[in-house]
C-alpha positions as CSV (number, residue, x, y, z in Angstrom):
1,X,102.3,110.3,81.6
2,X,101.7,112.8,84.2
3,X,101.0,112.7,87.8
4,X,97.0,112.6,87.8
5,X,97.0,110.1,84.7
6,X,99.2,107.8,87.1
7,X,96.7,108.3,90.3
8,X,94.0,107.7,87.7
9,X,95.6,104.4,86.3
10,X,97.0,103.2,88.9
11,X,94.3,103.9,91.8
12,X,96.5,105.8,93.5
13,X,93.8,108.3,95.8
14,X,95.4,111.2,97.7
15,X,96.4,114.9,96.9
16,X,98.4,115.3,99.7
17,X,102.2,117.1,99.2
18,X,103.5,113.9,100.4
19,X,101.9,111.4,98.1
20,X,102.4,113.8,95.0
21,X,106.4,114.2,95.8
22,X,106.3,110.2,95.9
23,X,104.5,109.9,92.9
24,X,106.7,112.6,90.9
25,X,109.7,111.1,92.4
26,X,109.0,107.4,90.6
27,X,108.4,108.8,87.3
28,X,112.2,110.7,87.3
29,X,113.4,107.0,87.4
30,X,111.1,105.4,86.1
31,X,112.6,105.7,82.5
32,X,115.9,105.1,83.9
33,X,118.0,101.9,84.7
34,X,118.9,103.0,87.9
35,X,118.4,100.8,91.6
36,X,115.6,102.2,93.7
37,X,114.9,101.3,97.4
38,X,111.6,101.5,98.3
39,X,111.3,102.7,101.9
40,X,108.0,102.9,103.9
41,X,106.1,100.3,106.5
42,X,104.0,98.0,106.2
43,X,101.0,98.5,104.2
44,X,101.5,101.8,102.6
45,X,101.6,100.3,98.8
46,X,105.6,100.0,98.7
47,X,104.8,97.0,95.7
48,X,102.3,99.1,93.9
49,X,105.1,102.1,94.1
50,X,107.5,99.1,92.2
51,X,104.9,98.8,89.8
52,X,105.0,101.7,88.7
53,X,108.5,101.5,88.3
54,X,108.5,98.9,85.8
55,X,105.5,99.6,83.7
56,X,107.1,103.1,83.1
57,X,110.1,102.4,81.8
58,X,111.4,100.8,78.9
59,X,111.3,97.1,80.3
60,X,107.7,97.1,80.7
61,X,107.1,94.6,77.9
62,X,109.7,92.2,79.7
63,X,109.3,90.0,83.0
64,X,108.7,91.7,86.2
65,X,109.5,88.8,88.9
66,X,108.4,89.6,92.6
67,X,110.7,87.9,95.3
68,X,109.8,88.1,99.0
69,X,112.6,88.1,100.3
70,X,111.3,87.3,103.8
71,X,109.5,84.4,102.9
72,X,112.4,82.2,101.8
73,X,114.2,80.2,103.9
74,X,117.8,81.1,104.7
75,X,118.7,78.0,103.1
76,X,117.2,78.2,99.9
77,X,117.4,81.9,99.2
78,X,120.2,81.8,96.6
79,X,119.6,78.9,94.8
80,X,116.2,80.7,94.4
81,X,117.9,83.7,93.4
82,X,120.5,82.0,91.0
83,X,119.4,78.8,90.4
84,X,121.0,75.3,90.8
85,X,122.6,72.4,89.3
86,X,121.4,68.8,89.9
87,X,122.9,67.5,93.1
88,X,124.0,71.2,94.6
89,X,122.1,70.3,97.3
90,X,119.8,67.1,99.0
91,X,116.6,67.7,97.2
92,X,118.3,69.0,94.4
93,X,117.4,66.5,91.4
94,X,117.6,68.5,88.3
95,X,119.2,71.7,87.7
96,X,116.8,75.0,87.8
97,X,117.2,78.5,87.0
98,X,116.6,81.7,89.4
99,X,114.8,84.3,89.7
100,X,117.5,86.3,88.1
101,X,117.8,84.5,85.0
102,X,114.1,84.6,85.0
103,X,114.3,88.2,85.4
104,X,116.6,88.7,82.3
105,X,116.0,91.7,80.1
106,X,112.8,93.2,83.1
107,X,112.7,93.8,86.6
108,X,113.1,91.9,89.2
109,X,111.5,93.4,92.8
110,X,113.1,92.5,96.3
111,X,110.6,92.7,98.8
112,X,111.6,93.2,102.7
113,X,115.3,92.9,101.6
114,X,116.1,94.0,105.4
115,X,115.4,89.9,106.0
116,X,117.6,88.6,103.1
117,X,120.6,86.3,105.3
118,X,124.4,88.4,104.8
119,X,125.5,85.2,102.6
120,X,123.1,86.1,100.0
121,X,123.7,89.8,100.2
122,X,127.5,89.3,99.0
123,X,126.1,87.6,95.8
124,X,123.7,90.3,95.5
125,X,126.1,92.7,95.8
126,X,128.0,90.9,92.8
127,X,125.0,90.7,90.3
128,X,124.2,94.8,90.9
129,X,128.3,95.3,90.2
130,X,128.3,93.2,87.2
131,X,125.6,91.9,86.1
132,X,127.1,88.1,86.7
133,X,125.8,85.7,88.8
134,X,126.3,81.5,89.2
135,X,124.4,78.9,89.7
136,X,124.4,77.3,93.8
137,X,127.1,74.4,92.8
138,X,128.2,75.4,89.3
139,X,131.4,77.5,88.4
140,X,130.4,78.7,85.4
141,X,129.6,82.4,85.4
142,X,126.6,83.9,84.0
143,X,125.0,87.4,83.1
144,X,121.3,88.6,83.3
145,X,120.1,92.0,82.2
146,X,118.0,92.9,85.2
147,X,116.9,95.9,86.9
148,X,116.6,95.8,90.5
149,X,113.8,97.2,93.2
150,X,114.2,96.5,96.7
151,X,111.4,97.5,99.3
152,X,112.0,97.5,102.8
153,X,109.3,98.6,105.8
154,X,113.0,98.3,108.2
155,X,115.4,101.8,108.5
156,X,118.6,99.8,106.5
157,X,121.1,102.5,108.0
158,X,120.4,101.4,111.7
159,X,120.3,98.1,110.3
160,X,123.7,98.8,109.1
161,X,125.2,100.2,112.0
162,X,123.4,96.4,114.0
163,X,125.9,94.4,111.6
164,X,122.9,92.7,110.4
165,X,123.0,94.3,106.2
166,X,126.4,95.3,104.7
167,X,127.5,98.6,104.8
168,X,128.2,98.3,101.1
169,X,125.1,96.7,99.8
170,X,123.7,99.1,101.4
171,X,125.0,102.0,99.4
172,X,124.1,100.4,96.2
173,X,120.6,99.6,96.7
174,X,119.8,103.1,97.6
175,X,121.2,105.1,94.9
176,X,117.7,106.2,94.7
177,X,115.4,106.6,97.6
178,X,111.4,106.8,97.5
179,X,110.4,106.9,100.9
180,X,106.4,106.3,101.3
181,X,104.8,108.6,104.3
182,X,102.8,106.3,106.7
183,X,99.0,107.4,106.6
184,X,99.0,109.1,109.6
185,X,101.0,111.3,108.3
186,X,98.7,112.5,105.5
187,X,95.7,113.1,107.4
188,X,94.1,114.7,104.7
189,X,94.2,112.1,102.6
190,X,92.2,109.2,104.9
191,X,88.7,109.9,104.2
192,X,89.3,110.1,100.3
193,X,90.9,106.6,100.3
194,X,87.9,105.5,102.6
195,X,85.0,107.0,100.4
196,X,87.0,105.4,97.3
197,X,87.6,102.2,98.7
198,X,83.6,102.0,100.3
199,X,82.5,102.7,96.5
200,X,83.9,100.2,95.6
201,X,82.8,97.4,97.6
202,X,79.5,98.6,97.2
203,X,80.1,97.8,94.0
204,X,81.5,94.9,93.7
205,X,79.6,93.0,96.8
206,X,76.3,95.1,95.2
207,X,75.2,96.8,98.7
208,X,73.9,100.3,99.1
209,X,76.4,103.0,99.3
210,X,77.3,104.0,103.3
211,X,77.8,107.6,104.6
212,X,79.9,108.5,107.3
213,X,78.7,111.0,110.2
214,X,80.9,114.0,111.3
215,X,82.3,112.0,114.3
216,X,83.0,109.0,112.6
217,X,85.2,110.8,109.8
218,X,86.5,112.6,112.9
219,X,87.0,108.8,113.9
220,X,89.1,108.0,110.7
221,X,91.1,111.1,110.9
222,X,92.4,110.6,114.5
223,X,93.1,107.0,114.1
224,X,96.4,106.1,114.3
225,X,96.3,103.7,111.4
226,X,98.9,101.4,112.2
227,X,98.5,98.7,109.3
228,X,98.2,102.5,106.9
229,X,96.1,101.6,104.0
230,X,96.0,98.2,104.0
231,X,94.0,98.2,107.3
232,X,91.9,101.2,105.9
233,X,91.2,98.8,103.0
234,X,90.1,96.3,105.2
235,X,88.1,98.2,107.2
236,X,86.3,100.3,104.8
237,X,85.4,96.4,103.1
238,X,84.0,95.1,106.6
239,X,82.1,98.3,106.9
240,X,80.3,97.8,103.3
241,X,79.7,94.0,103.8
242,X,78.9,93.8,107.7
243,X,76.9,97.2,108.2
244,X,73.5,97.3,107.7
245,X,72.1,100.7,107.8
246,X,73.5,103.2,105.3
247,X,74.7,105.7,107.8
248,X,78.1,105.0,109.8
249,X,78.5,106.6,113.1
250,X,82.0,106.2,115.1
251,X,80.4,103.8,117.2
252,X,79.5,101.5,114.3
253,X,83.8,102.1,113.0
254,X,85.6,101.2,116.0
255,X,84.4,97.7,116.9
256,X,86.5,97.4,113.9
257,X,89.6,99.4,114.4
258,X,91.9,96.8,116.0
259,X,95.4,98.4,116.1
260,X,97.3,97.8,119.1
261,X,95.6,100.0,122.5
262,X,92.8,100.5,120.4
263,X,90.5,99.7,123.2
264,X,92.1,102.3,125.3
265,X,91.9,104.6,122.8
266,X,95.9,105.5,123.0
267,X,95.7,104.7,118.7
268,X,93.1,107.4,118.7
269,X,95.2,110.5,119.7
270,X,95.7,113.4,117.1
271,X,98.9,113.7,115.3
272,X,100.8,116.9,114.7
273,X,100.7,118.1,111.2
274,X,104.0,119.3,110.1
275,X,104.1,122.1,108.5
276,X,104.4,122.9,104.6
277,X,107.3,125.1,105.0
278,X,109.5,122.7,106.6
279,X,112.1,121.3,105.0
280,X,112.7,117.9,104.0
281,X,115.7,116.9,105.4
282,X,116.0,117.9,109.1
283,X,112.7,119.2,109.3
284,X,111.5,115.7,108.8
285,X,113.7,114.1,111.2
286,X,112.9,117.0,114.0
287,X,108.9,116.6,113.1
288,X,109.7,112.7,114.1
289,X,111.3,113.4,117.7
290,X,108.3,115.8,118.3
291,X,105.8,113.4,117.3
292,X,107.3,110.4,119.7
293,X,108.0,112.8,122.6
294,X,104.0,113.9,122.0
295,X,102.9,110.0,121.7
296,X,104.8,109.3,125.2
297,X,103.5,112.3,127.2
298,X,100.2,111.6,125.9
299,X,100.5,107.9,127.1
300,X,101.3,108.8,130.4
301,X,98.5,110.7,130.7
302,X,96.1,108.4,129.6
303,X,97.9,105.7,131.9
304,X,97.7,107.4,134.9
305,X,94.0,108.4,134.6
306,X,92.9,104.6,134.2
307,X,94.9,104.1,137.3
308,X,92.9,106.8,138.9
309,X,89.8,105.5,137.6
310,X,90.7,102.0,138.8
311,X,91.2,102.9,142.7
312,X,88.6,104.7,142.7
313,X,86.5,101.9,141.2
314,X,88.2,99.1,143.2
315,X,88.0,101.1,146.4
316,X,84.3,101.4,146.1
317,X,83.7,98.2,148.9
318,X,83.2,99.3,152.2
319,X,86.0,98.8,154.3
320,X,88.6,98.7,151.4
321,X,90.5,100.2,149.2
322,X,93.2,99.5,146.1
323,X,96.5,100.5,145.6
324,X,99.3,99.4,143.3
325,X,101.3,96.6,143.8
326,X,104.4,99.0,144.0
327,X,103.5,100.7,146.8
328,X,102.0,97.8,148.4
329,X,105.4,96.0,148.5
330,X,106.1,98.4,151.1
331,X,104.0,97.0,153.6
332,X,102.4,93.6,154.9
333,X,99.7,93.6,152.6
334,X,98.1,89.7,151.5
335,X,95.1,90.1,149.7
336,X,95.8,90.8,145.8
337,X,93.5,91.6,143.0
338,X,95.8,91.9,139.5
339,X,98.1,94.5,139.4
340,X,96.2,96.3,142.7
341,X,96.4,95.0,146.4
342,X,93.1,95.4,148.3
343,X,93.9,96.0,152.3
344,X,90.8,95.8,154.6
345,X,90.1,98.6,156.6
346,X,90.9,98.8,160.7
347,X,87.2,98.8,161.7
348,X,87.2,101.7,163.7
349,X,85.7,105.3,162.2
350,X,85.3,104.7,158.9
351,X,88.5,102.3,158.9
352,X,90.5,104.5,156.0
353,X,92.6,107.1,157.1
354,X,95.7,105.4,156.5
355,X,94.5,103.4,153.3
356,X,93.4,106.8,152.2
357,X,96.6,108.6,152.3
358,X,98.5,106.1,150.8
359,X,96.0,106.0,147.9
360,X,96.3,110.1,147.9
361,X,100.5,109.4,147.4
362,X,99.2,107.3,144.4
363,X,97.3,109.9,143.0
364,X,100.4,112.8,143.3
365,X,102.3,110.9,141.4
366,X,99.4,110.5,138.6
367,X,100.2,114.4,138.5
368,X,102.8,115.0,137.9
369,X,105.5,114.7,141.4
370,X,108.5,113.4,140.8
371,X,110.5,111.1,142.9
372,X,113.0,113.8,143.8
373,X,109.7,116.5,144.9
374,X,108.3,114.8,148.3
375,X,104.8,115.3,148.7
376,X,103.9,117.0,151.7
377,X,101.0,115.0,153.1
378,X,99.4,115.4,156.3
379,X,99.1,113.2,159.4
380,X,96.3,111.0,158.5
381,X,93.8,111.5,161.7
382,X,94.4,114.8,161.1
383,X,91.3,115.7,159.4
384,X,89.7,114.5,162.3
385,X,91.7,117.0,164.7
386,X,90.2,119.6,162.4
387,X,86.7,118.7,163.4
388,X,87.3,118.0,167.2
389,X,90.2,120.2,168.1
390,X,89.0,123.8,169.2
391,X,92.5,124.6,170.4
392,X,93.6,124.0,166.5
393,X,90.0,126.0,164.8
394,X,88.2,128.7,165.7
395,X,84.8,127.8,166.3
396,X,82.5,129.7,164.0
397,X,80.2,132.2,165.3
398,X,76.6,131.2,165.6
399,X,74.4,132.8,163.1
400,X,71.9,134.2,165.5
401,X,74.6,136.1,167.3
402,X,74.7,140.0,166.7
403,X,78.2,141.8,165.7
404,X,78.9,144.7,167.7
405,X,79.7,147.3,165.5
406,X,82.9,147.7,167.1
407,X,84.2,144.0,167.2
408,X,87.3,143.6,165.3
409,X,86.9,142.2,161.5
410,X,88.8,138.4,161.6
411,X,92.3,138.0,159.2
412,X,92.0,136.2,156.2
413,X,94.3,133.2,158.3
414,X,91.1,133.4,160.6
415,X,88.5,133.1,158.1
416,X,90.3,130.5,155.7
417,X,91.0,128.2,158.8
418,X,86.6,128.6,159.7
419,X,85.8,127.8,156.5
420,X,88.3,124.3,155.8
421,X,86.2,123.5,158.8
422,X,82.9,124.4,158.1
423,X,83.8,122.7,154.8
424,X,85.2,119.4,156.6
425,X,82.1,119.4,158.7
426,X,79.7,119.0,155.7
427,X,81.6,116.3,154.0
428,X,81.8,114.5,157.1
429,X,85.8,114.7,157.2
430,X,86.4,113.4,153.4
431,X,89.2,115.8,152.3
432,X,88.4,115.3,148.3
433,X,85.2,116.2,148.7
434,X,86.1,119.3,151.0
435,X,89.5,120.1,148.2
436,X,86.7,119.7,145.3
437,X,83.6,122.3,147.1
438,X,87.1,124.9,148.1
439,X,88.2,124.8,144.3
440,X,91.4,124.2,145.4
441,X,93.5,120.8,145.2
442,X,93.7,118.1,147.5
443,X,98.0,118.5,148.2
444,X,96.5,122.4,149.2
445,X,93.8,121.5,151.2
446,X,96.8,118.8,153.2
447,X,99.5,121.1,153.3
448,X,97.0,124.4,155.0
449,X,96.2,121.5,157.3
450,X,99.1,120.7,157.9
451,X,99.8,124.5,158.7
452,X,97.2,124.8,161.0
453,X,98.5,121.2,163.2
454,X,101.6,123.3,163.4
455,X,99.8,126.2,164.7
């Protein structure tokens, strides 16, 4: 059977390089008895990948058994797995066979093995040795003919190197590996799966078929999909059942995209592609660190414009204004609001000078100043010895007054310091407005005043 016959059969949607090397992967082992381990996380169709498995090879005709693994209790895991005789253990009051011996002559598939307890892995390890197994409270040694698939969403080798899986178990589960590629990863195989899954449940819930705008699929593509097509499953069923109208516009999808941040949009970032050139091996693990050094950079970003947002919001009142708790530790400040402290202004001038530098500290560090790189800020009445202090400022010339054609032209120095305070005069001293209408930034506009306090 070849690869599109597969898709077909199995409702496997996707053309992707990655989904195609999984799918081409499964069916060199298929026909083998070989151990797989299944390798992807949650939600990208590890047990439909197991299916495959089986119904390929030459056990197809025999029992396929499906053990979560994770769902067991530690307790009971092995006489699940192995069976039991009567009185092995309080409850036990007749003697029961395992999965294993279930299992005999097909397939028997481990789900989340990562969870199995270490006790159980040593008889594991035993039956994929041998073959030979016994029953929790019985000597007597028995033999199954079973294939085994594990599936795990967990990376076993750090797992390994935790002490929590043995080293050796380890090695023999993954003589084969099939590692699934999380949807985000295939970007160009999202809106397929969608469209698929929407016909579908138009379908089968008989509704009228939906059609995405550009900025919805634009939606679905930049999603970070953290539940991969499980959650696109669910979501492209809540979208056929719950949406009235047949168009879908990314306002209508994201009510219903509940990954975690979702709401701040930090799920909703673009992912890097990698490219199709790169190799598999350390290419992969390379394309990884990028993608996680990308995710944190863009995180930060996205933090500290919230916290911009925020003070500016909160500092709205008359007579107040919000900083962060950290920097409010600093001094005597009472009167708390969340994560922000609200201090009350002096009452005299506009009350904010101070307030309003420590707020400006805030927002240096929101670009970009480290710790170790002091901000030069400038004495906070400052801007107010710009507007008042003639022995710091020329004073402009009045308009009306006539240039003799042989008065001297002033320096640039001259005619920068005239225009910060022609500027600071409009805005009635507020520097960010002043920064904003000079198209320069506000650390510029505090550090040239600065040089001209000096002066």
């Amino acid at each position: 059977m070849d690869r599109q016959a597969i898709q077909e059969r199995y409702g496997i949607v996707g053309s992707s390089d990655a989904i195609r090397n999984v799918i081409d992967r499964a069916r060199m082992v298929a026909r083998t008895d070989i151990t797989v381990l299944v390798q992807g996380e949650s939600g990208v169709g590890k047990e439909l990948i197991a299916e495959i498995l089986h119904e390929l090879s030459s056990r197809r005709h025999e029992p396929r058994i499906i053990v979560n693994c994770g769902a067991i209790p530690e307790g009971l895991i092995e006489s699940e797995l192995f069976g039991a005789e009567k009185g092995a253990y309080t409850g036990a009051v007749e003697k029961r066979s395992g999965y294993f011996e279930d299992a005999d002559g097909g397939t028997i598939f481990l789900d989340e093995i990562g969870e199995m307890p270490q006790q159980a892995q040593v008889r594991l390890l035993r039956v994929l040795e041998s073959g030979q197994f016994s029953r929790v409270g019985s000597s007597q040694q028995r033999k199954a003919d079973v294939r085994v698939i594990a599936a795990t969403n967990k990376d076993l080798a750090k797992e390994v190197e935790a002490g929590r899986f043995r080293e050796d178990l380890y090695y023999r589960l993954s003589t084969v590996v099939i590692s699934i590629p999380p949807l985000r990863e295939r970007t160009e195989d999202i809106l397929p799966i969608f469209d698929t899954y929407m016909h579908r449940f138009a379908q089968k819930y008989d509704t009228s078929r939906k059609q995405l705008t550009d900025d919805a699929r634009e939606l679905l593509q930049r999603y970070h999909w953290p539940g991969n097509v499980r959650e696109l499953r669910n979501v492209a069923e809540q979208v056929v059942v719950l949406m009235r109208g047949d168009s879908v516009s990314a306002a209508d999808l994201r009510p219903h995209l509940r990954g975690p941040d979702v709401s701040r949009e930090r799920s909703l970032m673009p992912v890097p592609r990698r490219d199709s050139g790169d190799k598999q091996t350390d290419g992969a693990s390379e394309f990884r660190e990028r993608e996680m050094i990308y995710r944190a950079l863009w995180e930060i970003r996205v933090e500290m414009r919230e916290l911009k947002e925020e003070v500016k919001k909160m500092s709205a009142t008359p007579g107040s204004v919000a900083i962060p708790r950290k920097l409010a530790e600093q001094h005597d400040f009472s009167s708390e609001r969340g994560d922000y402290v609200i201090i009350e202004s002096a009452g005299e001038g506009d009350g904010n000078s101070y307030y309003e530098d420590a707020a400006y500290e805030i927002e240096q560090e929101g670009n970009g100043t480290s710790e170790d790189e002091p901000v030069e800020t400038a004495p906070a009445d400052l801007s107010r010895k710009a507007l008042s202090s003639p022995e710091h400022i020329d004073s402009p010339r009045p308009a009306s007054e006539e240039r003799e054609e042989d008065e001297p032209l002033m320096t640039l120095e001259e005619a920068e310091r005239n225009l910060i305070k022609r500027a600071l005069q409009r805005f009635d001293g507020n520097r960010r407005q002043t920064a904003k209408a000079l198209g320069i930034s506000e650390r510029t506009l505090y550090r040239k005043l600065k040089d001209i306090e000096e002066q």
